[in-house]
C-alpha positions as CSV (number, residue, x, y, z in Angstrom):
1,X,0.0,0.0,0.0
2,X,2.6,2.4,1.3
3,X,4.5,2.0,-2.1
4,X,1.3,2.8,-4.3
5,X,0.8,6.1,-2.3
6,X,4.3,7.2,-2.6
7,X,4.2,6.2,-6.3
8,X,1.3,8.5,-7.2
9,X,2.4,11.7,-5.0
10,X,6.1,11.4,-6.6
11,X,3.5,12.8,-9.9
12,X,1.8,15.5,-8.6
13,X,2.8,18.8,-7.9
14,X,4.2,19.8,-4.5
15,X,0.8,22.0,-3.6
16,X,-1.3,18.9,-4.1
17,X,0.9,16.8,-1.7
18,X,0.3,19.2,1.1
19,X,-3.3,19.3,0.3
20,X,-3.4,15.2,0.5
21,X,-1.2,15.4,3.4
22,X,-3.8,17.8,5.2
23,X,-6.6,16.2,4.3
24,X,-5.4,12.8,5.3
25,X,-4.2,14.4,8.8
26,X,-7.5,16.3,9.0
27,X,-10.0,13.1,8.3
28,X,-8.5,10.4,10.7
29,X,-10.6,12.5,13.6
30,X,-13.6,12.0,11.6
31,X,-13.3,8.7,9.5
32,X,-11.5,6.0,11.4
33,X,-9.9,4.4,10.7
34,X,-8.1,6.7,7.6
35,X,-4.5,5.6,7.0
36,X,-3.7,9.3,7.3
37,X,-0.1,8.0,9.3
38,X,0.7,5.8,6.5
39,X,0.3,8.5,3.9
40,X,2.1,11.5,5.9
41,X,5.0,8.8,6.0
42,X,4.6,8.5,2.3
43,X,4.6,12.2,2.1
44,X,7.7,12.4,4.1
45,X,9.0,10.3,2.3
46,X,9.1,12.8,-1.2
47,X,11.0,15.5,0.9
48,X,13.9,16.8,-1.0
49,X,13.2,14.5,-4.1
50,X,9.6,16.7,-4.7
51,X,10.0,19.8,-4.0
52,X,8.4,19.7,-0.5
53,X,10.1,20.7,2.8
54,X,10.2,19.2,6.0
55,X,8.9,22.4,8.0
56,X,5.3,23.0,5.9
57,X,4.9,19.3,6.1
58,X,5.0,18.7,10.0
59,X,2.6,22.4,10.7
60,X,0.4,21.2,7.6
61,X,-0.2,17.3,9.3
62,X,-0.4,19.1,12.8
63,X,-2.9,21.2,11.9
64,X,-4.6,19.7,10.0
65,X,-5.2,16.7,12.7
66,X,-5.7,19.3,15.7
67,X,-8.5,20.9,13.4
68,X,-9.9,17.5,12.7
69,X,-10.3,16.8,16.4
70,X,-11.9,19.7,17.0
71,X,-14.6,18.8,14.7
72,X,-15.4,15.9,16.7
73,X,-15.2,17.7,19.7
74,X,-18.4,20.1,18.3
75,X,-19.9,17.6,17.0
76,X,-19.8,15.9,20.9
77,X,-20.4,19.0,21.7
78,X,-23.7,20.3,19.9
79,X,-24.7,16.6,19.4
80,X,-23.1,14.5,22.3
81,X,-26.3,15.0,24.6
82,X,-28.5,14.2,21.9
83,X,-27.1,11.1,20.8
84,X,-26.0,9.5,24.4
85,X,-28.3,10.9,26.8
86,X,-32.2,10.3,24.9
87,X,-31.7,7.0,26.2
88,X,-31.9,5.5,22.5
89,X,-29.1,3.8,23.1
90,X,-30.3,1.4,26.1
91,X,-26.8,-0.5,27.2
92,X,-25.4,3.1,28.2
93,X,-26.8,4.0,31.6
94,X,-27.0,7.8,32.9
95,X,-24.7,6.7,36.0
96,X,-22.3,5.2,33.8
97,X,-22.3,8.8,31.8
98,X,-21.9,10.5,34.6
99,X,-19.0,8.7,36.1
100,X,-17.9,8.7,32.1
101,X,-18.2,12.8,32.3
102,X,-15.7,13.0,36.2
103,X,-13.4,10.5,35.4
104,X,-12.6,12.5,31.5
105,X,-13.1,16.1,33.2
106,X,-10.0,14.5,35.6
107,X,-8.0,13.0,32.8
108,X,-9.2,14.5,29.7
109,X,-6.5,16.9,29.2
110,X,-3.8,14.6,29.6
111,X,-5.5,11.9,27.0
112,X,-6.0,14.6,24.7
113,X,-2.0,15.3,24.9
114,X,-1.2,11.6,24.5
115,X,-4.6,10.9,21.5
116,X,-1.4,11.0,18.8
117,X,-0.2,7.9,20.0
118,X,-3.5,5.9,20.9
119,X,-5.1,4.9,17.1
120,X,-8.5,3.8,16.9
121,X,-9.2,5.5,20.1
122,X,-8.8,9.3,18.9
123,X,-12.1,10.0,17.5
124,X,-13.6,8.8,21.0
125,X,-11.4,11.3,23.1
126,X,-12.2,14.3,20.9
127,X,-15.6,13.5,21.0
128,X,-15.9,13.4,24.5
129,X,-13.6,16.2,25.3
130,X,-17.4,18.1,23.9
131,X,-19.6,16.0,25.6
132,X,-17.8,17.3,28.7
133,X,-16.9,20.6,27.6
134,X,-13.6,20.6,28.0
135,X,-12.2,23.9,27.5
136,X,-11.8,24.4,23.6
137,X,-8.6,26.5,23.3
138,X,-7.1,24.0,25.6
139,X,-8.7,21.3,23.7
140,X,-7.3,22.4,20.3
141,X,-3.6,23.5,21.9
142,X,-3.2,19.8,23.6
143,X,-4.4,18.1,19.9
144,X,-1.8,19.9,18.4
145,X,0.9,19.7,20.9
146,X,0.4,15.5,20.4
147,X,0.0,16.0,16.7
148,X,3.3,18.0,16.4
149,X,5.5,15.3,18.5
150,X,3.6,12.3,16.5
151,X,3.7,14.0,13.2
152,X,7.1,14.7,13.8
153,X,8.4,11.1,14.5
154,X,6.8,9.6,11.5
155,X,8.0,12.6,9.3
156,X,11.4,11.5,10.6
157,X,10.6,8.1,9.9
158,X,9.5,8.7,6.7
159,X,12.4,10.6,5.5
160,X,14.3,7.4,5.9
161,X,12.3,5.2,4.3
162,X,14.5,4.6,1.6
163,X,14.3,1.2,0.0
164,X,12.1,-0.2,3.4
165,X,9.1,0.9,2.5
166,X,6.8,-2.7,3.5
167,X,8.8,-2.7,6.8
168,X,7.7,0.7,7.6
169,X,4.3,-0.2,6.4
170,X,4.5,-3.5,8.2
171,X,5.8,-1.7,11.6
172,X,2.8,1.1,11.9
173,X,0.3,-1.5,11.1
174,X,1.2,-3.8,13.9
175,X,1.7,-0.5,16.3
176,X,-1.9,0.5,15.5
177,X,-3.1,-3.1,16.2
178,X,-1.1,-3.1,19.5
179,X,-2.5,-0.2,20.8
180,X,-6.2,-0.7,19.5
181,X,-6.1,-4.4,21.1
182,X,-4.8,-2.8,24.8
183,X,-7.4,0.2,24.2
184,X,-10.2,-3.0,23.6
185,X,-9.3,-4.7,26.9
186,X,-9.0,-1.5,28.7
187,X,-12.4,-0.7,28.0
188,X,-13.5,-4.3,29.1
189,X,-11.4,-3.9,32.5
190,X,-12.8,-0.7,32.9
191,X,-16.4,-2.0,32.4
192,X,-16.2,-5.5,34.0
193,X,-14.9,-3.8,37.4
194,X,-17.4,-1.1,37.0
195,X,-20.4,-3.2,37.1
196,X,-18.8,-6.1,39.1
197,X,-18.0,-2.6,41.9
198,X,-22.2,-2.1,41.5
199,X,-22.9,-5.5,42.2
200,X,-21.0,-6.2,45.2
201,X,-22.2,-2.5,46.2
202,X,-26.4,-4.1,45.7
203,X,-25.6,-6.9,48.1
């Protein structure tokens, strides 16, 4: 995959490569799960050999993502209430929301600052960074702050690609399938002790 991309943006003029990059960087937030890291590594990739630079590439894919999780966080926001607390949805209780709204009013900041590194798990944070109003400027300062140490990395990382293109590809995969598989069973932990805690508290 990672060899097509870099393939087709090695033909097109720098301005458009920015634009894909951005784009890419901006829909992960909002289509997961986009292989926006894969392509910004293709990107990287092209520096020097396509006319693109290192500095517009890593404040293009940062802002781009930061702005793409603040979209999320409106649309938790504006919508959040709507869409969790109707009741529609009948497995997610109004105690489990509420203990859902302390415990990411505690922590959110910090899981906002560390979203980067947590894929299939970002569009969840920045939407309940809204739900629980989280402070917006901090919101969209803390996205980018993780999007500028992430981006940078794999901007790095993709500037020495070189002729290992399928072990880079390889190597993000399995990191994304790491982290989603942990982020699974944390969820599970987190639920199995929270009704297991309720339980025990009813007898």
């Amino acid at each position: 995959m990672l060899e097509e991309i870099i393939r087709y943006m090695s033909t097109v003029d720098p301005v458009w490569i920015y634009l894909i990059l951005f784009f890419f960087s901006f829909i992960e937030n909002v289509i997961p799960p986009a292989p926006s890291d894969v392509v910004v590594v293709a990107g990287s990739s092209l520096i020097a050999s396509a006319g693109i630079s290192f500095v517009p590439v890593l404040l293009i894919t940062s802002i781009g993502s930061a702005l793409g999780f603040i979209l999320m966080y409106l649309v938790g926001l504006f919508f959040g209430e709507k869409i969790l607390r109707t009741g529609k949805i009948k497995f997610i209780k109004q105690e489990t929301l509420d203990k859902t709204d302390l415990w990411f009013k505690k922590y959110g900041y910090k899981l906002i600052l560390t979203n980067r590194f947590l894929p299939g798990t970002r569009s969840v944070i920045s939407f309940f960074s809204g739900i629980t109003e989280l402070n917006i400027l901090r919101t969209f300062t803390f996205a980018a702050i993780s999007a500028f140490v992430w981006n940078t990395l794999i901007i790095f990382l993709g500037m020495q690609v070189g002729n290992n293109v399928q072990q880079i590809d390889y190597y993000l995969s399995e990191y994304s399938r790491v982290i989603t598989i942990l982020s699974v069973v944390a969820v599970i932990v987190f639920t199995a002790r929270f009704f297991l805690k309720k339980k025990a508290v009813k007898q």
